[in-house]
Backbone as JSON, one array per atom type, in Angstrom:
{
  "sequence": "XXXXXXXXXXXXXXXXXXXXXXXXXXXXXXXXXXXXXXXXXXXXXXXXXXXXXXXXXXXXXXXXXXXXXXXXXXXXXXXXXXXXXXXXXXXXXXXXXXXXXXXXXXXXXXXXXXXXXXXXXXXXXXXXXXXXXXXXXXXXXXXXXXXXXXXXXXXXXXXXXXXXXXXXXXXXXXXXXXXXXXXXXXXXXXXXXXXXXXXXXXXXXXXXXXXXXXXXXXXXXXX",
  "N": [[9.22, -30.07, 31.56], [11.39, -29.36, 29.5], [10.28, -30.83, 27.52], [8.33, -28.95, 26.79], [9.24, -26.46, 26.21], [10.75, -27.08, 23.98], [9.0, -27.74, 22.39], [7.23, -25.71, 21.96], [9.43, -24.21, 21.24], [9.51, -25.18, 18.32], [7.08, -24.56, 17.29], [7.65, -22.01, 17.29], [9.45, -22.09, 14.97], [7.75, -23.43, 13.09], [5.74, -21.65, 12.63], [7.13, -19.54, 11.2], [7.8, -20.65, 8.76], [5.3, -20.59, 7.73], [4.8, -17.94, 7.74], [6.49, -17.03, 5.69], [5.94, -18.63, 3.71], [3.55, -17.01, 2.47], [4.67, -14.51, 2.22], [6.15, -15.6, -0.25], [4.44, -16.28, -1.66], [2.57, -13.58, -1.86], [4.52, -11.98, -3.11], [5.07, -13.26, -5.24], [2.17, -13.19, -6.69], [2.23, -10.3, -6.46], [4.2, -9.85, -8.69], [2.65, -10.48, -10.68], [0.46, -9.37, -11.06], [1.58, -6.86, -11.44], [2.95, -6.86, -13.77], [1.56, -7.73, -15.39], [-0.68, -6.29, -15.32], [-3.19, -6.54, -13.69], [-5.33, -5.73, -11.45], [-7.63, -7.22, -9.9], [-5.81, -8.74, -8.87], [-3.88, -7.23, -7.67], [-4.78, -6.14, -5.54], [-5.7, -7.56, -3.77], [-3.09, -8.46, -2.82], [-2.6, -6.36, -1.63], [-4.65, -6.46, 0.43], [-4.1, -9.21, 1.93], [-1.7, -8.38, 2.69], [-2.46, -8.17, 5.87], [-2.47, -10.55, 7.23], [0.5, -11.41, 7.09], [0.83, -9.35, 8.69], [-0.43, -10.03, 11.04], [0.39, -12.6, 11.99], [3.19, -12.23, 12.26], [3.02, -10.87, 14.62], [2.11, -12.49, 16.68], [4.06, -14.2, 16.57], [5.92, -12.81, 18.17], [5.22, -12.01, 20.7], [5.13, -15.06, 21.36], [7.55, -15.27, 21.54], [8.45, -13.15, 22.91], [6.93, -14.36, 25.33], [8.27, -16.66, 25.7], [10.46, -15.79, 25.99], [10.35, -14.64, 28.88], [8.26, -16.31, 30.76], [10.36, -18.8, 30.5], [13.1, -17.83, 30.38], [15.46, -18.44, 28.84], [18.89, -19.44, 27.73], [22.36, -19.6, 26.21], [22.41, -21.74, 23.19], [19.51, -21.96, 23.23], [18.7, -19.03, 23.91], [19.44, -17.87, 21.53], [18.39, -18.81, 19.27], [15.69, -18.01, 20.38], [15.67, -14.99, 20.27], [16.72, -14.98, 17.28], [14.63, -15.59, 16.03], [12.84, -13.61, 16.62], [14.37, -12.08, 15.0], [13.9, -12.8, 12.47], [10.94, -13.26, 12.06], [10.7, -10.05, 11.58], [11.78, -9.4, 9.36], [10.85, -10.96, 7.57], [7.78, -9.79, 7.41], [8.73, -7.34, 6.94], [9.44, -8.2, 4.09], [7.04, -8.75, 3.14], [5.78, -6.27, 3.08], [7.1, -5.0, 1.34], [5.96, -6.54, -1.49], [3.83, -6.16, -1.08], [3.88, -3.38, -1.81], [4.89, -3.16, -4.02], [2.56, -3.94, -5.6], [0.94, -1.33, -5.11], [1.72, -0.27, -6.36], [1.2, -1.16, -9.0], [-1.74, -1.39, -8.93], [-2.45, 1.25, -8.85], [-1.96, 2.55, -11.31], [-3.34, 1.11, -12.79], [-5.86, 1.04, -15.62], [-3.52, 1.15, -17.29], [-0.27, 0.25, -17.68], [2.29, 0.05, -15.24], [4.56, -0.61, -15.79], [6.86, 0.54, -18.4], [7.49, -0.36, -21.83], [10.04, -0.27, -22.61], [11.65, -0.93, -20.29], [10.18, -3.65, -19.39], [11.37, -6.14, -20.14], [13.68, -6.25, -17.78], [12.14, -6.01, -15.45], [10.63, -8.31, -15.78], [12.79, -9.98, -15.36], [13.37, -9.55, -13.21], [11.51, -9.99, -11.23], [11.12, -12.77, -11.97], [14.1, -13.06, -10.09], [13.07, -12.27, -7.29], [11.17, -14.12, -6.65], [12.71, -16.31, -6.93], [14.41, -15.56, -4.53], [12.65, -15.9, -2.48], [11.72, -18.08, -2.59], [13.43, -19.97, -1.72], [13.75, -19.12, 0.4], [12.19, -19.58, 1.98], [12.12, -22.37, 2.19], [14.38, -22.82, 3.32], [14.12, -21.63, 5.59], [12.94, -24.13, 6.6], [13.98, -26.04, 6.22], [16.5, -25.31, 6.99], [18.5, -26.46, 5.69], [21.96, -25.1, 4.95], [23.05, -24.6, 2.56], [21.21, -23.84, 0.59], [21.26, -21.3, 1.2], [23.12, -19.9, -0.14], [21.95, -19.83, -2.75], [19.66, -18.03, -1.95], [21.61, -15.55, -1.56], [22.47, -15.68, -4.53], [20.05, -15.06, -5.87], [19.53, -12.46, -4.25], [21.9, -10.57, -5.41], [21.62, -10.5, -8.11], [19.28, -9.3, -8.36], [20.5, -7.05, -7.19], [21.72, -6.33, -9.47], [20.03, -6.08, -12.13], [18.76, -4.16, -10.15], [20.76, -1.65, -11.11], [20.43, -1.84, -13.29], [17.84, -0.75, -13.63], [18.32, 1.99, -13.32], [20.26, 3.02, -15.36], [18.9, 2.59, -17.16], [16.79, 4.36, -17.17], [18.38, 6.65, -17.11], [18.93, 7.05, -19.62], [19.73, 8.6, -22.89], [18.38, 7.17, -24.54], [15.84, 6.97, -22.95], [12.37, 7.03, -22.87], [10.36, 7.25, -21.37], [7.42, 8.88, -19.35], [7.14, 11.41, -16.76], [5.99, 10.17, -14.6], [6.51, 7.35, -15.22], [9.01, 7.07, -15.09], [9.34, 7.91, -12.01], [8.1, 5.09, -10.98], [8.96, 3.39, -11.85], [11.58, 3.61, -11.04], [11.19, 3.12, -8.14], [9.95, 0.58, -8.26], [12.35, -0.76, -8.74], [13.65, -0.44, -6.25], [11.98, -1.25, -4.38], [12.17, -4.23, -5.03], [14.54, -4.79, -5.31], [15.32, -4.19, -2.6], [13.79, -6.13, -1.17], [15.23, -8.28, -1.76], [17.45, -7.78, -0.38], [16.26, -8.42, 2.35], [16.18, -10.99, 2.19], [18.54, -12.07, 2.22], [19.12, -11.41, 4.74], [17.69, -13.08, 6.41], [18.78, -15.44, 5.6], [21.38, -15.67, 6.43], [20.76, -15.57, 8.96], [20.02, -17.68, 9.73], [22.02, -19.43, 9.04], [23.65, -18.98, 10.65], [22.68, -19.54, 12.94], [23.01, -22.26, 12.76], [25.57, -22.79, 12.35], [26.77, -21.15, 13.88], [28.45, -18.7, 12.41], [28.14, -15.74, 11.52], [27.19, -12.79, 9.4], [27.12, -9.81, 10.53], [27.73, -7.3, 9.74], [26.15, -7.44, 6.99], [24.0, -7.97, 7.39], [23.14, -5.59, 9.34], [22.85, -3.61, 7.26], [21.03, -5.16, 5.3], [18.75, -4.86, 7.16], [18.24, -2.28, 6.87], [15.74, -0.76, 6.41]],
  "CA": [[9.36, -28.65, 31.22], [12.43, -29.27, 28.39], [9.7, -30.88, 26.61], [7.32, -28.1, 26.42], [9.86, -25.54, 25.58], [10.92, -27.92, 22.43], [7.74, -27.61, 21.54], [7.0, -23.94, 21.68], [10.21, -23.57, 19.95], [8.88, -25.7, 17.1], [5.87, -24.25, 16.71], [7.66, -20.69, 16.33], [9.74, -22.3, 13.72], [6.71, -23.31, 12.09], [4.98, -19.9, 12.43], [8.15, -18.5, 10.7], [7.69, -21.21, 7.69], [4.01, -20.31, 7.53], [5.35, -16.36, 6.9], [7.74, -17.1, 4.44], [5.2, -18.91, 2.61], [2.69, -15.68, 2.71], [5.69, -13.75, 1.34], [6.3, -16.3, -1.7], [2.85, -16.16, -2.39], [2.71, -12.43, -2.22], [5.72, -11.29, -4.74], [4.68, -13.9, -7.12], [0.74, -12.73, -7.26], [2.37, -8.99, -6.88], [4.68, -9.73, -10.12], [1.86, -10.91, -12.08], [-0.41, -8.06, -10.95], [2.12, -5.9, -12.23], [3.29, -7.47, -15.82], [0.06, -8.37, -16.84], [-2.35, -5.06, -15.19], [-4.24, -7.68, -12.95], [-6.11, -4.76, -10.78], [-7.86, -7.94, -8.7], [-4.5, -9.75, -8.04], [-2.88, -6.92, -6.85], [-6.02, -5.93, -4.92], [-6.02, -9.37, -3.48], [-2.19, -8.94, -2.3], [-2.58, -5.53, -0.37], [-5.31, -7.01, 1.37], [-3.73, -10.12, 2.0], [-0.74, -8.62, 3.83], [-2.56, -8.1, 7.4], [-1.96, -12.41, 7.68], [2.01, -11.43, 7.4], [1.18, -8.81, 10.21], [-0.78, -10.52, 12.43], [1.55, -14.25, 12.11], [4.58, -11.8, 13.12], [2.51, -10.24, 16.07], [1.21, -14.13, 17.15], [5.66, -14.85, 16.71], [6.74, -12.14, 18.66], [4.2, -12.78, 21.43], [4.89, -16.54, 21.73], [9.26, -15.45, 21.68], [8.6, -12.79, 24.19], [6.45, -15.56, 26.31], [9.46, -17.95, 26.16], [11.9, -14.97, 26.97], [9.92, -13.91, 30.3], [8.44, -17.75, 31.2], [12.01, -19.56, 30.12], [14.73, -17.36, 30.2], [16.4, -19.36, 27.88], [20.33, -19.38, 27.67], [23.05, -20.18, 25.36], [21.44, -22.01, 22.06], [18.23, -21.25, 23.07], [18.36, -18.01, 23.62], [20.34, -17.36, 20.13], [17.08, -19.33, 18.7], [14.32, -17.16, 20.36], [16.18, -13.66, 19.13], [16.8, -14.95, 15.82], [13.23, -15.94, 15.51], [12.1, -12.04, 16.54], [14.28, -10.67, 14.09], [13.39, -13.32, 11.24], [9.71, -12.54, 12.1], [10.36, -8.85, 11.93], [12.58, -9.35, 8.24], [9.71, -11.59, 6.62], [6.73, -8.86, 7.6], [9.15, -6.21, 5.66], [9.54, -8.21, 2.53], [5.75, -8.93, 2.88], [5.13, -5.16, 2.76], [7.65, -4.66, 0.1], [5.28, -7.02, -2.26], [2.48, -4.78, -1.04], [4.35, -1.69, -2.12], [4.67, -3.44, -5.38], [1.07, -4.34, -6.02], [-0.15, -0.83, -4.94], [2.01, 0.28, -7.68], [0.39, -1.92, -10.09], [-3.04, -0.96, -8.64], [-2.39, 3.17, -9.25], [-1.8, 2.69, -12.76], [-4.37, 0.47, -13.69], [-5.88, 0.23, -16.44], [-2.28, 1.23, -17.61], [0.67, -0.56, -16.94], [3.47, 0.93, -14.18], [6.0, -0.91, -16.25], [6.94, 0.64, -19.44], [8.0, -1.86, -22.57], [11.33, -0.47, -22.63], [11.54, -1.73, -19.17], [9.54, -4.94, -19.25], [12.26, -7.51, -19.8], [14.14, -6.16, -16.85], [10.97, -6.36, -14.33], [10.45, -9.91, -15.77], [13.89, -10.7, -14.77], [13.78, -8.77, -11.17], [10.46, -11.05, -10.8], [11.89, -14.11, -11.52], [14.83, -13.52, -8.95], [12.51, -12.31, -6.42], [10.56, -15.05, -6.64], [13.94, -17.24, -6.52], [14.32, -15.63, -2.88], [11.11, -15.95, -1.58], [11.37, -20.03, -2.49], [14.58, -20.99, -1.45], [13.91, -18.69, 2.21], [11.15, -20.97, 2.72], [12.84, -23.84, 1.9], [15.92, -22.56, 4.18], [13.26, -21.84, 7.12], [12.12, -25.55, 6.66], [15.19, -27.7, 6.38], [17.99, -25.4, 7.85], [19.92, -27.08, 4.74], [22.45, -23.97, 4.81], [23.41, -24.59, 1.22], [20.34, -23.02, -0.32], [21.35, -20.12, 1.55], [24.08, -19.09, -1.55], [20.99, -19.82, -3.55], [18.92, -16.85, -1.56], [22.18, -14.84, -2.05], [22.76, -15.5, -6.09], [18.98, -14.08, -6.4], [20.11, -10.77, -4.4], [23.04, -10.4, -6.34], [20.82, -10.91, -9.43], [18.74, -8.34, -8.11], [21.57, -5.46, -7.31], [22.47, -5.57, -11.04], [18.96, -5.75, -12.43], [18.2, -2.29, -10.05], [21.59, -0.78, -11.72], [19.91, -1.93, -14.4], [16.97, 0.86, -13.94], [19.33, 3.46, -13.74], [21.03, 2.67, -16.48], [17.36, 2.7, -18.45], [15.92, 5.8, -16.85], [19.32, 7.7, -17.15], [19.67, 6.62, -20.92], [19.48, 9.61, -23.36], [17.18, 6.88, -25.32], [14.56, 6.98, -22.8], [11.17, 7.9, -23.34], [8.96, 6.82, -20.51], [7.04, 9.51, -18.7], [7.88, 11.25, -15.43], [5.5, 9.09, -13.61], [6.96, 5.98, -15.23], [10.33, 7.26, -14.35], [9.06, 7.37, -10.64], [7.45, 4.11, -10.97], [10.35, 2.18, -12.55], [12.73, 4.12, -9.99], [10.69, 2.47, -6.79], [9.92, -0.35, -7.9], [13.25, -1.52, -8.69], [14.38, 0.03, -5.08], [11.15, -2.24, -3.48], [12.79, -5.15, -5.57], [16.37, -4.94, -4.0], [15.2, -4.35, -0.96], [13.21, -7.52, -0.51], [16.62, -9.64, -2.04], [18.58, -7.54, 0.59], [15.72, -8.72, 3.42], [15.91, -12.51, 1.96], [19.7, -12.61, 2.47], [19.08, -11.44, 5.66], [16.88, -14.37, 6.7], [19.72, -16.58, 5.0], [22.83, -15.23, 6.93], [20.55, -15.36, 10.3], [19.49, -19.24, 9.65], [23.08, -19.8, 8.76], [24.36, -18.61, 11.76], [22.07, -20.74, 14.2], [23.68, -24.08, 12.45], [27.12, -22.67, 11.78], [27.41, -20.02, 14.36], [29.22, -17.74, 11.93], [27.32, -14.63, 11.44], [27.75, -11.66, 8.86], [26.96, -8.8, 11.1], [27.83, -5.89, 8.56], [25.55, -7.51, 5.97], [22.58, -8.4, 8.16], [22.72, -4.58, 9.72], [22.3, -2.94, 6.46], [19.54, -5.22, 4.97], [17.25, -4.07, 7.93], [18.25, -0.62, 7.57], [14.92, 0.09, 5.58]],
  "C": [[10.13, -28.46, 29.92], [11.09, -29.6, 27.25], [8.51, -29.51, 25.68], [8.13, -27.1, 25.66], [10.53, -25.9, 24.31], [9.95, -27.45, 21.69], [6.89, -26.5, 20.88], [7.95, -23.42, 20.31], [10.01, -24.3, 18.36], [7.91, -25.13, 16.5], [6.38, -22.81, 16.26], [8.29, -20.86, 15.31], [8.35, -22.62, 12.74], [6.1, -22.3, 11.54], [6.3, -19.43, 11.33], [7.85, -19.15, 9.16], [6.39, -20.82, 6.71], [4.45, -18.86, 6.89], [5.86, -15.72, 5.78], [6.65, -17.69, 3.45], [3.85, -17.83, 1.97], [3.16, -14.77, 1.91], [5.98, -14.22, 0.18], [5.42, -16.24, -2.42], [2.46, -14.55, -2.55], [3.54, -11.41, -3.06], [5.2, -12.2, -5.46], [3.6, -13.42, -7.46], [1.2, -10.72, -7.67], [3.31, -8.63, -8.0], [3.5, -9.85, -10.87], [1.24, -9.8, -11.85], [0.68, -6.77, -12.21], [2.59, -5.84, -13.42], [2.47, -7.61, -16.13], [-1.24, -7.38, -16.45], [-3.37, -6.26, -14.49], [-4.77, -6.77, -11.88], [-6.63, -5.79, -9.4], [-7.04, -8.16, -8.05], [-4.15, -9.26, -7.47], [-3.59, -5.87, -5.53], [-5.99, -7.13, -3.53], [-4.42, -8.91, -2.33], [-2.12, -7.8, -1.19], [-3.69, -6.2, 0.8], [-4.94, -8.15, 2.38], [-2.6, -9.7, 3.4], [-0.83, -8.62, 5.51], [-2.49, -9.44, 7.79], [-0.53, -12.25, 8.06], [1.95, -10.47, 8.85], [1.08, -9.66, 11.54], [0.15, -11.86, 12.81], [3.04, -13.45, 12.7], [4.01, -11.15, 14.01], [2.55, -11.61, 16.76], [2.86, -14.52, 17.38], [5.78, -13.87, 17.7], [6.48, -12.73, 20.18], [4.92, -14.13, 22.2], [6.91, -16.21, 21.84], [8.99, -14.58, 22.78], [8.04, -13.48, 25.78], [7.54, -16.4, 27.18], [10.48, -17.41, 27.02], [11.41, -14.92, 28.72], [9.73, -15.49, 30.87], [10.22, -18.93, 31.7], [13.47, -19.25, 30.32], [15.97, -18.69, 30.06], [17.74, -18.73, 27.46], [21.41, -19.78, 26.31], [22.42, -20.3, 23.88], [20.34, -21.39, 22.28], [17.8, -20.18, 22.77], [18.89, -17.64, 22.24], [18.72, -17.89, 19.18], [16.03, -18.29, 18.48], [14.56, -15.69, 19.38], [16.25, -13.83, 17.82], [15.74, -14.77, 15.36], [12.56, -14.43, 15.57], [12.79, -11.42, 15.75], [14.35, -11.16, 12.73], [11.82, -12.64, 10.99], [9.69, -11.25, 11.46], [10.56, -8.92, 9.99], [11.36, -9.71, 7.33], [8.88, -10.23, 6.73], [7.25, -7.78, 6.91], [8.73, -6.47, 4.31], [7.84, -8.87, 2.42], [5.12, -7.27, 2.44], [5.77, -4.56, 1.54], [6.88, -5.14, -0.99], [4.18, -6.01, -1.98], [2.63, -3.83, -1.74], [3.68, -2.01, -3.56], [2.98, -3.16, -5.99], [0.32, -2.72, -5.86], [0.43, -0.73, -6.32], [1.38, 0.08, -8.97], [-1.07, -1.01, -9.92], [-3.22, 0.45, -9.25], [-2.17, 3.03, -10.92], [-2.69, 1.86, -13.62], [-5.21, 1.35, -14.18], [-4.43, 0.24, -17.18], [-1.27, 0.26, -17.23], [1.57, 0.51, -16.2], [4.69, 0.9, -14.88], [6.1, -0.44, -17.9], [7.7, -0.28, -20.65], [9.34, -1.36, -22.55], [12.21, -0.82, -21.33], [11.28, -2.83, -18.8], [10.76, -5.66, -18.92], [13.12, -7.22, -18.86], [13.19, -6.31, -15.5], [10.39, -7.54, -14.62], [11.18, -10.62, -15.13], [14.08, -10.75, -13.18], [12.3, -9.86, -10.41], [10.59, -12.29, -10.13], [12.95, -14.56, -10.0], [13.99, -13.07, -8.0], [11.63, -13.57, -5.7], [11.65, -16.35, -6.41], [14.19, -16.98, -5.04], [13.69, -15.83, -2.41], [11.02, -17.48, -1.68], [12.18, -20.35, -1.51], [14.33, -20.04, 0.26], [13.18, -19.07, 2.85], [11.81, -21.93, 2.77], [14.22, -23.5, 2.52], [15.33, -22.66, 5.23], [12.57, -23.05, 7.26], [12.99, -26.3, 7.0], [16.02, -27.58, 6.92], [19.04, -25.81, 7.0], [20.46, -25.28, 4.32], [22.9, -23.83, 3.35], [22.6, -23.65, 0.2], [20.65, -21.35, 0.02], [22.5, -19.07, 0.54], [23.26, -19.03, -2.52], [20.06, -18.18, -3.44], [20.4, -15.64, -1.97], [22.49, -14.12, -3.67], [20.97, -14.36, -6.29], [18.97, -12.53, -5.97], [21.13, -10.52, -5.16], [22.24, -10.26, -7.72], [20.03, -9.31, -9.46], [19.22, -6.9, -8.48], [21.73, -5.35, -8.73], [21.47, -5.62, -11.8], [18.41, -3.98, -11.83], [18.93, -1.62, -10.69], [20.89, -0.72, -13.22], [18.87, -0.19, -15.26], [17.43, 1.76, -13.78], [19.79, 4.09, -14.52], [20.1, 2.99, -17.54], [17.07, 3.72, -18.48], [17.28, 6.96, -17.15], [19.58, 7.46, -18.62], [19.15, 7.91, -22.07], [17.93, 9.06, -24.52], [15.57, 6.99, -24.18], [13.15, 7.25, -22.75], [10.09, 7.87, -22.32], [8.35, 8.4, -19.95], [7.33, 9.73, -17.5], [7.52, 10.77, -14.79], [6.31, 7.97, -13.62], [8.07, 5.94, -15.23], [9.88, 7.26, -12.7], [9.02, 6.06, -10.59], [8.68, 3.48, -11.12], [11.4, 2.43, -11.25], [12.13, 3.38, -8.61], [10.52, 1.5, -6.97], [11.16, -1.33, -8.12], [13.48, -1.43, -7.33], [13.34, -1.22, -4.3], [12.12, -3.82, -3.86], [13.97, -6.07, -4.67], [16.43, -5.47, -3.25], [14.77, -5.64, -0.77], [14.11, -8.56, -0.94], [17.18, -9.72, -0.78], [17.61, -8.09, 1.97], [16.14, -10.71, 3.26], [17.21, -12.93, 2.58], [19.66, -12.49, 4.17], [18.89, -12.38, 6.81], [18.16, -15.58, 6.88], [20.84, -16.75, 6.06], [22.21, -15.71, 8.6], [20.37, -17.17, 10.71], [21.02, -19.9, 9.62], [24.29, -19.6, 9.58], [23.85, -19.51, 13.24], [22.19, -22.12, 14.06], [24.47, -23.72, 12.5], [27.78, -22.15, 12.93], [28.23, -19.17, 13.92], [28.14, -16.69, 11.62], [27.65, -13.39, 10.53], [27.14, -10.32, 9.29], [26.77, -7.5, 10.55], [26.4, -5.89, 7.45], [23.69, -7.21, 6.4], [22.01, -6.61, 9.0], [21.98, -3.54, 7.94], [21.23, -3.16, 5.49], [18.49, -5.21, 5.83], [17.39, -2.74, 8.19], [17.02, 0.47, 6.37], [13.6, -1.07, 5.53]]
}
């Protein structure tokens, strides 16, 4: 019986690795969609996200199985819960890349991002794309170290969105009121999916460590 329930719980770690990789692959195709006007790509990534739904329906499923079958205790149970509210965290920052991409999409043939903006939505790319690696590569190895790695790219993030504030509130700016919307959400989608990554980080880093940041972890799922 121990063996089987090893095994389950392996496979929802896997499922969770599989998610995370869905999500890495979805902010990076929904940056390029959006810096470079790619209409297919970011075509490609809304479509794409019903895989992040259904892989966190197929997790939940297979943790509420274990809960009702297993009633699993102690470690275990700290395992299965984590795993339903990693599941739940990934499937956000999968729809946050969505958001992105429609954005892209609505403004095609145009761009969303205006040039006096660009090199700040290159940068918010890059670190997005820095969380979305290293929270795979945290849901793989468990090496808690990378997990200051997933933090430096939110952190990177928060002062990149002050950033668009800073742009759109600047007496030089010129963009249009759309591309004042535009710029204003998609930094906020941005954030958000750092503030979901750390989430991930803090929750992985708590099922090796048992230390937990409770405060941090409530307010990046409070959106």
């Amino acid at each position: 019986m121990r063996e089987i329930f090893d095994a389950e719980l392996q496979q929802i770690g896997q499922g969770l690795v599989e998610m995370s990789r869905l999500v890495e692959s979805a902010i990076t195709r929904a940056g390029a969609a959006l810096l470079d006007g790619e209409h297919q790509l970011a075509q490609d990534v809304i479509a794409a996200d019903h895989e992040i739904d259904r892989l966190e329906k197929d997790l939940d499923e297979r943790c509420v199985h274990l809960l009702a079958q297993q009633a699993p205790v102690a470690t275990d149970l700290r395992v299965v819960i984590s795993a339903l509210r990693i599941s739940a965290t990934l499937e956000r920052m999968g729809d946050l890349a969505q958001h992105v991409a429609e954005v892209a999409r609505g403004r095609y043939p145009a761009s969303a991002v205006p040039e006096q903006a660009r090199e700040t939505f290159v940068a918010m790319n890059e670190a997005a794309m820095l969380v979305a690696r290293r929270t795979t590569e945290l849901l793989a190895t468990r090496d808690v170290a990378l997990a200051t790695e997933v933090e430096q790219g939110d952190d990177d993030l928060d002062q990149l969105h002050q950033d668009t504030f800073a742009a759109t509130l600047s007496p030089d700016w010129t963009g249009t009121a759309q591309e004042t919307v535009d710029v204003t959400l998609l930094g906020r989608y941005y954030e958000r999916f750092g503030d979901h990554g750390v989430s991930v980080a803090r929750r992985i880093t708590f099922l090796v460590t048992g230390e937990f940041d409770t405060e941090h972890a409530a307010a990046a799922t409070d959106a």
